[in-house]
C-alpha positions in Angstrom: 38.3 8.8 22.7 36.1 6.8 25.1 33.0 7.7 27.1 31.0 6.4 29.7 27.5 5.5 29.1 25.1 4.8 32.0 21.5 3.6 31.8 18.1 3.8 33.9 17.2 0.5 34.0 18.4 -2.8 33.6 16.5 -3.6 29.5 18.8 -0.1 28.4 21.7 -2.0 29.7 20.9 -5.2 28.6 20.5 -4.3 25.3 23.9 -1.8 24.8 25.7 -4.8 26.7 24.5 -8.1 26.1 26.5 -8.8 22.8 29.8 -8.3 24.3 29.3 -9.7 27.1 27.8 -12.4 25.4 31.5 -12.7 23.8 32.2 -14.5 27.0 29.3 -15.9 28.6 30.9 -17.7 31.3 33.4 -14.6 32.8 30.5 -12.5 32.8 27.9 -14.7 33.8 27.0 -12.4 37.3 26.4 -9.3 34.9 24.4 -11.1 32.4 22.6 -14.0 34.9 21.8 -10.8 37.1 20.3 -8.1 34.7 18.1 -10.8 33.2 16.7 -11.8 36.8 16.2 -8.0 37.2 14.3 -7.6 34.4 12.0 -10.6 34.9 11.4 -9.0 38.4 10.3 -5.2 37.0 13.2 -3.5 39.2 15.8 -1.5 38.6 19.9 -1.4 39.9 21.9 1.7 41.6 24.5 1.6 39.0 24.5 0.2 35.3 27.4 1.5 32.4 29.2 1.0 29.7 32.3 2.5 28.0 32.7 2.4 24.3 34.9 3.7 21.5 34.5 6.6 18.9 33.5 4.3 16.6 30.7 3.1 19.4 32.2 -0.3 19.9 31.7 -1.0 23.9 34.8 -2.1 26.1 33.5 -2.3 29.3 30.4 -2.9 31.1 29.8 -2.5 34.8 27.1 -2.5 37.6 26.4 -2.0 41.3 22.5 -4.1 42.3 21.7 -2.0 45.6 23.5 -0.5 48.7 24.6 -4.4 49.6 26.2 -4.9 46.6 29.9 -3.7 45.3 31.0 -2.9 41.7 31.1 -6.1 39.3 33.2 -4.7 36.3 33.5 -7.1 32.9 36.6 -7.9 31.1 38.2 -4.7 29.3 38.7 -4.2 25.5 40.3 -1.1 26.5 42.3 -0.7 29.6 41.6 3.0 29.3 38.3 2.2 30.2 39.0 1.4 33.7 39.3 5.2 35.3 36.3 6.5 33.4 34.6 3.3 35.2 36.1 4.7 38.2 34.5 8.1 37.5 31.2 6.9 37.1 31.0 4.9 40.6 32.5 7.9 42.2 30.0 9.8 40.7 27.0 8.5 42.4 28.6 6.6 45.3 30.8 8.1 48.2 31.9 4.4 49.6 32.2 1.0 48.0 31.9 -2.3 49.7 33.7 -4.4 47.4 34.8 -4.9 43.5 35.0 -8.1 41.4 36.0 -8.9 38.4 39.7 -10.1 36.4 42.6 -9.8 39.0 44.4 -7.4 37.9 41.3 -5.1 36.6 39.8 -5.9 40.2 43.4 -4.7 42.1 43.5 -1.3 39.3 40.0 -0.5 40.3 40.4 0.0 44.1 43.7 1.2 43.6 42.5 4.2 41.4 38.8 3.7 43.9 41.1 4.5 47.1 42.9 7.5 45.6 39.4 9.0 44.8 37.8 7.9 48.1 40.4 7.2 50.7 38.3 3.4 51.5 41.6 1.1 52.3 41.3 -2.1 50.8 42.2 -5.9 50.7 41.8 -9.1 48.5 39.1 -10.6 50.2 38.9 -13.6 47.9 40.5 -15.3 44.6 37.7 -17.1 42.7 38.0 -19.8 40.4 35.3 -19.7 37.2 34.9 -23.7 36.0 32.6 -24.4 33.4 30.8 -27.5 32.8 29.6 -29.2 29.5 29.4 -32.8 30.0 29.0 -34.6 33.2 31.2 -37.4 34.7 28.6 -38.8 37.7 30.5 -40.0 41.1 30.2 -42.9 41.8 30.1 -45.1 45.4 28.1 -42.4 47.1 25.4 -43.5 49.4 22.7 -41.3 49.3 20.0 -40.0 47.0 18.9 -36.4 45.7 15.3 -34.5 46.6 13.8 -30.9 45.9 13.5 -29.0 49.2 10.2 -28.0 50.5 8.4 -25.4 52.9 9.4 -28.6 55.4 12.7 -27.5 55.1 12.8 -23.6 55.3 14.7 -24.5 59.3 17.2 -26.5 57.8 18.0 -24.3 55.0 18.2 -21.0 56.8 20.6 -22.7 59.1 22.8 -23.8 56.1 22.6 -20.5 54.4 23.7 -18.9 57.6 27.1 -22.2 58.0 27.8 -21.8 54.2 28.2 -17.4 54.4 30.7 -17.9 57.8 32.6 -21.3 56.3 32.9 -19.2 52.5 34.1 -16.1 54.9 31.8 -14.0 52.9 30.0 -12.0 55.7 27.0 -11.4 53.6 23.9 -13.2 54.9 22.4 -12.3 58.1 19.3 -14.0 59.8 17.1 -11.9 57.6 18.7 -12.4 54.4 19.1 -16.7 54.7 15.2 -16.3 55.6 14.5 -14.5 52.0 16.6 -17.0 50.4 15.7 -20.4 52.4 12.0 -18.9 51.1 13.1 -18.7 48.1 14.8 -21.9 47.4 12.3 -23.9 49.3 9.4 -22.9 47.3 10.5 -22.0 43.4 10.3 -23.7 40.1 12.0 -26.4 39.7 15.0 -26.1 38.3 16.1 -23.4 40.8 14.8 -25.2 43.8 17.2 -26.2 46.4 18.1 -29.8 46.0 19.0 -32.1 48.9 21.4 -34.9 49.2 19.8 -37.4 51.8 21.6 -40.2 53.4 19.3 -42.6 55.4 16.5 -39.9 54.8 18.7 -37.3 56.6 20.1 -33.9 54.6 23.5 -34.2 55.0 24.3 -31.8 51.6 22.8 -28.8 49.1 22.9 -27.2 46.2 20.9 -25.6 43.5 20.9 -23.6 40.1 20.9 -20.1 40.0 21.9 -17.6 37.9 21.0 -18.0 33.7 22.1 -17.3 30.8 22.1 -17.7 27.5 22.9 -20.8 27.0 23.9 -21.7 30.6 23.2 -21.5 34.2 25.4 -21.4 37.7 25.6 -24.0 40.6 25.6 -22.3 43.9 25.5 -22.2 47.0 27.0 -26.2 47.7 27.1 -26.7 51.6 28.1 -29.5 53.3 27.9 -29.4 56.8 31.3 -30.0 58.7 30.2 -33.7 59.7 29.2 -34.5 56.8 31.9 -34.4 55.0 34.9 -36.1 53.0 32.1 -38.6 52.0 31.3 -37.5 48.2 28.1 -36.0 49.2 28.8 -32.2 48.1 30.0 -33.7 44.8 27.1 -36.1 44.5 24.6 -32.9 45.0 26.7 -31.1 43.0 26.2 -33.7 39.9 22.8 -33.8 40.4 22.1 -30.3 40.1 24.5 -29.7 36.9 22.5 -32.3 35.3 19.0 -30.8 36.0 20.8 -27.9 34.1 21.5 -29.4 31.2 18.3 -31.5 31.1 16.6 -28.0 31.1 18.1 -27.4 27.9 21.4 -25.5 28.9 24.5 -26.3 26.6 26.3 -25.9 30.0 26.6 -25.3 33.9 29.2 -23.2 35.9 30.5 -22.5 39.4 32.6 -20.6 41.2 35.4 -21.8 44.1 37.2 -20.4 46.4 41.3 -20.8 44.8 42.5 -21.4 48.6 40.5 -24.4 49.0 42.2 -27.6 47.0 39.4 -30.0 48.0 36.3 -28.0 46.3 38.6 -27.3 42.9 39.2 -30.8 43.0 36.0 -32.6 43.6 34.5 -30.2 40.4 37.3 -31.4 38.4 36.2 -34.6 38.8 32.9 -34.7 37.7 33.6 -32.7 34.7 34.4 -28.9 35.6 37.1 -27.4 33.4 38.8 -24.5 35.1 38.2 -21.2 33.0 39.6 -18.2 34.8 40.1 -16.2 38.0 38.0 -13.4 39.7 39.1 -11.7 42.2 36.9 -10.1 45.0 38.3 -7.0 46.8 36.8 -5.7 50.2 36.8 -1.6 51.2 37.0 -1.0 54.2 
């Protein structure tokens, strides 16, 4: 028999969870990298749950940040967990903008989400997870690597705003790069945005985000259409991984969009080793 647990905030979570989805810290990098940011902050999420056994053994975890947010559901012990997941959501929320998580869990959850709600769907993206341990550094790139500063909040707003209409995510508005370009313009170091110059021009970004454990993501890369097919997202790319793992981290991962050959390719090459898929459903 299996029942749905949800908590207040994001510690109560963090602490029923965090060993399973410590299991596999990579795949569930968003709910762990997430819940830790939220807890450093003080704030809480809309949704946070888990299912577990009769023997109190947890399955399932899932959670919904705020009302711009969809569902982001973990890998499933249990596939019986999936409706009582289902359950929950309906529960509190009426519509959903999106779910993510393992294909097939992904496509089950808005199929069982639709005939709850009646919200249509569609696979807005399948996401490949690479993991990095060691790094393989490009080579024959001209350039060089700096931290962004205040100088550059223009530059990155504008990029935030190229890299959400190229990725076809439709999830950063004027308002939203602002936050972020403030953000990545004036953090600690690690997490600051990094800049590939050429001739003392930005012609590339990237920068660490989400932590774990024992490792920490690489995202958003950008590149600007004119800028590219020179190395210089893979060159900004290397030089954030290996801030990451001369912070301490035993390794660095990303996320890439399965439709685009050149991205999965260029990670590859510096030392990415593909892990799994995602897969990012859209309500409508």
């Amino acid at each position: 028999m299996l029942k749905l647990v949800r908590h207040s905030n994001p510690s109560s979570f963090s602490q029923a969870s965090s060993a399973y989805l410590h299991q596999d810290e990579v795949i569930h990098n968003v709910l762990i990298g997430v819940t830790g940011r939220w807890i450093e902050l003080g704030r809480t999420m809309d949704f946070m749950a888990h299912v577990e056994n009769a023997q109190g053994e947890i399955v399932a975890a899932a959670m919904r940040t705020n009302e711009t947010t969809g569902a982001v559901i973990s890998n499933l012990a249990d596939e019986a967990a999936l409706p009582l997941l289902v359950e929950g959501f309906g529960e509190v929320f009426e519509t959903l903008p999106s779910v993510m998580g393992k294909p097939e869990d992904a496509s089950r959850f808005a199929e069982l989400w639709q005939q709850a709600k009646g919200q249509g769907y569609h696979t807005k993206m399948e996401e490949g997870i690479y993991r990095l341990d060691t790094l393989i550094p490009p080579t024959n790139v001209e350039g060089e690597c700096r931290l962004a500063d205040k100088d550059d909040f223009d530059l990155l707003v504008r990029w935030f705003l190229g890299f959400d209409k190229d990725a076809r995510l439709n999830e950063i508005n004027p308002d939203r790069a602002a936050e972020m370009a403030e953000a990545k313009s004036t953090g600690d170091e690690l997490t600051r945005m990094r800049l590939w110059l050429c001739d003392g021009k930005p012609v590339s970004m990237a920068a660490a985000g989400r932590k774990t454990a024992h490792g920490a993501s690489v995202g958003p890369v950008y590149t600007p259409q004119e800028y590219r097919g020179k190395g210089y997202g893979s060159a900004v790319t290397a030089a954030v991984s290996q801030a990451i793992l001369d912070s301490g981290k035993q390794f660095c991962f990303l996320y890439t969009d399965m439709s685009n050959p050149t991205s999965n390719k260029i990670y590859q090459a510096i030392g990415y080793r593909y892990l799994g898929d995602h897969r990012l459903i859209a309500f409508e």
